[in-house]
N, C-alpha and C positions, 0 to 999 in steps of 0.2 A: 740615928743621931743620939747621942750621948746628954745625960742631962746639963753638963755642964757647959756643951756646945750651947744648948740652947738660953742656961743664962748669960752665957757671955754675950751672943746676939740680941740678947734682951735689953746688957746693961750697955752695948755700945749704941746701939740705937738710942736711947734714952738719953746715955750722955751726950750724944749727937744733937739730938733734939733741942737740949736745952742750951745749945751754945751754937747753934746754926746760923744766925740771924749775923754772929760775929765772924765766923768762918766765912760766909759769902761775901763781907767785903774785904776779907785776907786775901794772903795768894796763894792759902790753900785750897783743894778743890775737892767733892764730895769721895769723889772715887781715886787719887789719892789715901786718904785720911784712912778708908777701907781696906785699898790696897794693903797700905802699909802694916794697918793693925794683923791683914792677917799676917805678912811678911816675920810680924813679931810671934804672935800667937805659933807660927810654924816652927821659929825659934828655940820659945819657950817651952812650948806645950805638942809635940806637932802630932798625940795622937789624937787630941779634939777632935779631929774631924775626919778621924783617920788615916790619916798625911796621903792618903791618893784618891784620886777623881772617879774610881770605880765607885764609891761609895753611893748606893740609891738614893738617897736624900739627894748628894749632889746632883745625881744626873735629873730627878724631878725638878728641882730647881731650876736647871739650868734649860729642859724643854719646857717647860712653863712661861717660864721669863724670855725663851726665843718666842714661842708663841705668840704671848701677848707683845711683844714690844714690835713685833713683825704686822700682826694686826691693828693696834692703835696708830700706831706713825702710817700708816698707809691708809686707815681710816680718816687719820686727821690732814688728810692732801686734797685740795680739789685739783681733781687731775683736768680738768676742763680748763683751768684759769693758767697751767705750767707752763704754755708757750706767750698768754699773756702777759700773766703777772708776774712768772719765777719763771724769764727767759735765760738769765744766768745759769739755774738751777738744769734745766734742760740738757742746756750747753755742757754741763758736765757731768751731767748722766750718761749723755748719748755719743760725747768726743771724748771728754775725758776719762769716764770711766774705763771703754774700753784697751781706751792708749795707754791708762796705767797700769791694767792686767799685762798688757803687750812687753811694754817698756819692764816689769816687776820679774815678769819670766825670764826673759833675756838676760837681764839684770843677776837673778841665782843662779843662772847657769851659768855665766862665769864668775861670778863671785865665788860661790858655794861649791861649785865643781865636784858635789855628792850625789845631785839627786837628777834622775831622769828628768827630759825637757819637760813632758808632763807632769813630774812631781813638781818643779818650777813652775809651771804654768795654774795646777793647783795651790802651791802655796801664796803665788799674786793673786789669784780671785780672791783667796782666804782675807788676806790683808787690805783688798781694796775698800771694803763697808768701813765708813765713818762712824765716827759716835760724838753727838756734840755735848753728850753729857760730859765728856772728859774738857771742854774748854766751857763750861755754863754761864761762866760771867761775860763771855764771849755774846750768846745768844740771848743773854738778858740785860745785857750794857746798854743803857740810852746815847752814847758815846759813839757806839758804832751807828752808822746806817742801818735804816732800819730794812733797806733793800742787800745789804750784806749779811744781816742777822738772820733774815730771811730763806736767802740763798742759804747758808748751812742747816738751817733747819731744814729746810724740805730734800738737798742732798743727805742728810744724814735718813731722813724719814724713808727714800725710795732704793735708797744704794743698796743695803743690805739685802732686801728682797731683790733685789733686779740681779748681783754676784750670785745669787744661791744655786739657779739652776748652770749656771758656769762653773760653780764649786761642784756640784753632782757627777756634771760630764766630764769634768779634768781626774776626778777620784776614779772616777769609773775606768777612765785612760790608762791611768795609771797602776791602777790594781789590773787589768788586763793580764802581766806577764806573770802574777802571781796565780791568776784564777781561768776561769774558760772564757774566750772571749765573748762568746755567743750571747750565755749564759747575761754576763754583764751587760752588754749593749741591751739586751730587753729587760735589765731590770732600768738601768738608765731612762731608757725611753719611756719604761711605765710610769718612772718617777716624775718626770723633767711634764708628761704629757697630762697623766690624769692629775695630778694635785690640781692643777690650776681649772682644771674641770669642776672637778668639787670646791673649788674656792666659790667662782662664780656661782654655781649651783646654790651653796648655804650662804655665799652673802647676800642674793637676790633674797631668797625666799625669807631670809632672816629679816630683813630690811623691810621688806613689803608687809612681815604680818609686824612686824614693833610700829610701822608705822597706821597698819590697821587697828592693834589697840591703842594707840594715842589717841586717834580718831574715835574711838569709840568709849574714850577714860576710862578704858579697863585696866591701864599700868601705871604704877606711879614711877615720877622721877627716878627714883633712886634703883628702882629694881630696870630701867632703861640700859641702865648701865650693865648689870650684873643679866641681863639678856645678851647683849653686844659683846661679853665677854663668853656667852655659853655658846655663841656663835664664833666666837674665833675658834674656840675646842671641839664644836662638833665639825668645823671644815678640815681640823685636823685628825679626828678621828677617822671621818669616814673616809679620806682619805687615803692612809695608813692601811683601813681596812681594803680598799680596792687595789693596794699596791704603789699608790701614787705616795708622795712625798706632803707629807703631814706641813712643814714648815711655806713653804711654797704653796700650800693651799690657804693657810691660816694669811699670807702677806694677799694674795690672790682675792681672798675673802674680803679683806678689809677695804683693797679698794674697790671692791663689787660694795661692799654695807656703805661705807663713804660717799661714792657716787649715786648709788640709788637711793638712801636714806632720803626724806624730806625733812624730819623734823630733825635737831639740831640734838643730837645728844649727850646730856650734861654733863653727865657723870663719866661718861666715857674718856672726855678729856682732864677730867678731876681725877681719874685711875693715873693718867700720866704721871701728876703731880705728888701722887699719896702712895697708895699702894704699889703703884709701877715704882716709883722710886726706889719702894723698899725690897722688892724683888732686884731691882739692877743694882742696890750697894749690896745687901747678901750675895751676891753673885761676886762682885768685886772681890768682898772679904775671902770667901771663900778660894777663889784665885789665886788670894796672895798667901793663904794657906796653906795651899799647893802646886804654885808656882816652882821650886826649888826642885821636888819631886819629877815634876812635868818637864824639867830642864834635865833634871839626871844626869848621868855620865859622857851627853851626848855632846856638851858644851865645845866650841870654837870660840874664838873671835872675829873668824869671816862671819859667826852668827851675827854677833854685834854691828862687825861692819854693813852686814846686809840690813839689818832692824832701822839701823840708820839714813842711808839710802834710801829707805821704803817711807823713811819722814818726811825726807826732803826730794831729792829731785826725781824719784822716782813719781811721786804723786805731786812737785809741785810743777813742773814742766811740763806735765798734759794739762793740768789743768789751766796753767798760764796761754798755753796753746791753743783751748779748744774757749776761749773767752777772746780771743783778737778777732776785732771787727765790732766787738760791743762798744757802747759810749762808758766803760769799765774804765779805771786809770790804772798805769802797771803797779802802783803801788797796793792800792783795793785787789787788782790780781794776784798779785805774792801770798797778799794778807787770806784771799779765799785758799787759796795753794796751799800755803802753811797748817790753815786752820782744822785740816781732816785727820782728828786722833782715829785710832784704833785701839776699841775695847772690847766693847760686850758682844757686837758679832764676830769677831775676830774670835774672839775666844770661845766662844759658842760653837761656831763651824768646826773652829780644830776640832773638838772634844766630842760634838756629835755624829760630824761626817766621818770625817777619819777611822775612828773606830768602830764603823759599819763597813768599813772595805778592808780589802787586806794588799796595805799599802809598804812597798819593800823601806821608804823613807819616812815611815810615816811617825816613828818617833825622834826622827830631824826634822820635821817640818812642825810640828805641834815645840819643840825645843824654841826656834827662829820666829814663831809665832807669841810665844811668852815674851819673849827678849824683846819685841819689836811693843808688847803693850805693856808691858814693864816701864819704856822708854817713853812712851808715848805718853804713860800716866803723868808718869814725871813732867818731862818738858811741855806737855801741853798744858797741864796744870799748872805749871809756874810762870808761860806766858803770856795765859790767854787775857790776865787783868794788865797788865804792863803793856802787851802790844794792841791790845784795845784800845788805852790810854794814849798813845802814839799812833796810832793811825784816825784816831778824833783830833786832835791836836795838828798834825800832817791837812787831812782836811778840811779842817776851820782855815787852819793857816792862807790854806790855796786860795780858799773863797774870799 
């Protein structure tokens, strides 16, 4: 990276910073604001950052920031309280998510009518993980319920890890007719099997001795945090190193540290808010950097029509579906249905699964994947403050 990349990250942050407090109650939205700066920057300038995603800086970024944001959000779940408390959330982990993979693949194959059933089927897992940072006024509105606010949070927290070992096996599927099948199926299996061995493995033992030095006041606050983070990177290391899948160990880990953890760690959830932020709008920017690039030559309008689709009823009909039966109203259904953008894992999986296999559509599917969070930035960002506002209003009303 280039010294002027790195003041210009300097000086958008900074000017971010100091005008954020007004942008949150606009209707503009953080990722957005990034998106777009880089959309200009690509414009402008587009060798800043080298105008493609090969570049190392990008890809550290971009497995760092999966990393941790696969470890925190799963650390910060009690997974014991998810059929009590976040029975919503459940319901659309375990019905809907699947149905929208189902429904997504079905959906490009005859849309798209380019890509193998299995490149379909990889490109729905791809786009199933939520990200509620693209609707934040959404999850931090006092307007909404705070059992809807909820629901997207802990869906956006467990969706992506729970897609990922389905993204591995549909890649794996799919790359078959390019590579040896054999060959693939036991790299799959190594992956999909031991990550999650090493998750558990370094979140237990990680958990057990942070909570032994608590016990014992041998750590202070703040380095609590910066432990819990050296634990998400060594479940992804060793991982990696046994063959298993680095990312699925890190998501694996965090609900082993989460669960096991006793004492309550501070800073860990303060990373969300600080640091993690600023890992997931660099990521943005840089997206929208090389967004145009990553679209290349390959552009349709069945892309667009499919992007759109995958906003609406492709993800809001399972979800509507796998919610009947709750004390849920169909309008609060719609409203969870609508409210699932696609960003940062979305973008993530394209850029890092994909281009570890050798996939015959794999620069159409990474095309339809931009296009779908391109769309998503937009539209979810302009109405996550408006349809907040009207579905508090709808439910006062009723009462």
């Amino acid at each position: 990276m280039n010294l002027t990349a790195i003041l210009l990250i300097a000086f958008l942050f900074f000017a971010y910073s100091l005008v954020s407090r007004k942008i949150a109650s606009s209707v503009l939205t953080p990722p957005m604001i990034f998106t777009a700066a880089g959309l200009l920057i690509a414009k402008l300038q587009p060798a800043i950052f080298g105008g493609t995603i090969e570049h190392s800086f990008v890809h550290l970024l971009a497995e760092l920031t999966l990393i941790f944001v696969l470890f925190t959000d799963a650390a910060a779940i009690d997974a014991s309280s998810l059929k009590k408390d976040y029975g919503l959330a459940t319901r659309m982990l375990t019905i809907g998510l699947p149905v929208t993979i189902l429904v997504g693949a079905f959906t490009a194959f005859f849309v798209l009518g380019v890509f193998s059933i299995w490149e379909c089927a990889l490109l729905a897992a791809i786009l199933a993980p939520t990200d509620a940072a693209l609707g934040q006024s959404v999850v931090s509105s006092k307007i909404v319920p705070e059992r809807i606010r909820q629901t997207i949070s802990v869906e956006s927290g467990l969706n992506d890890g729970l897609c990922l070992p389905l993204v591995l096996m549909f890649a794996g599927a799919a790359a078959m007719s390019q590579s040896e099948p054999a060959e693939l199926v036991r790299f799959t299996v190594l992956q999909v099997s031991l990550g999650p061995i090493a998750g558990v493995v370094v979140g237990f033992l990680g958990a057990k001795l942070i909570d032994l030095a608590v016990d014992k006041k041998a750590i202070s606050g703040s380095m609590e945090g910066i432990a819990a983070l050296c634990v998400s990177l060594g479940a992804f290391g060793i991982a990696e190193s046994i063959h298993g899948n680095g990312f699925i160990a890190a998501f694996v880990a965090g609900l082993t540290f989460g669960a096991v953890l006793r004492h309550r760690c501070k800073f860990l959830y303060e990373f969300a808010e600080s640091e993690g932020r600023f890992f997931t709008l660099s990521t943005f920017l840089i997206f929208g950097a090389v967004a145009m690039h990553l679209i290349g030559d390959t552009f349709q309008w069945s892309y667009v029509i499919y992007a759109f689709l995958s906003l609406t009823v492709v993800r809001m009909i399972p979800v509507v579906l796998s919610l009947i039966g709750t004390d849920t109203d169909f309008t609060s259904k719609v409203f969870l249905g609508w409210f699932g953008p696609r960003g940062l894992a979305s973008i993530l999986f394209a850029l890092l699964i994909i281009e570890r296999q050798h996939i015959a559509g794999a620069q159409g599917i990474i095309s339809v994947v931009v296009i779908t969070v391109l769309l998503s930035v937009l539209l979810h960002g302009l109405s996550a403050a408006w349809l907040s506002k009207k579905l508090g209003e709808f439910l006062e009303g009723r009462d």
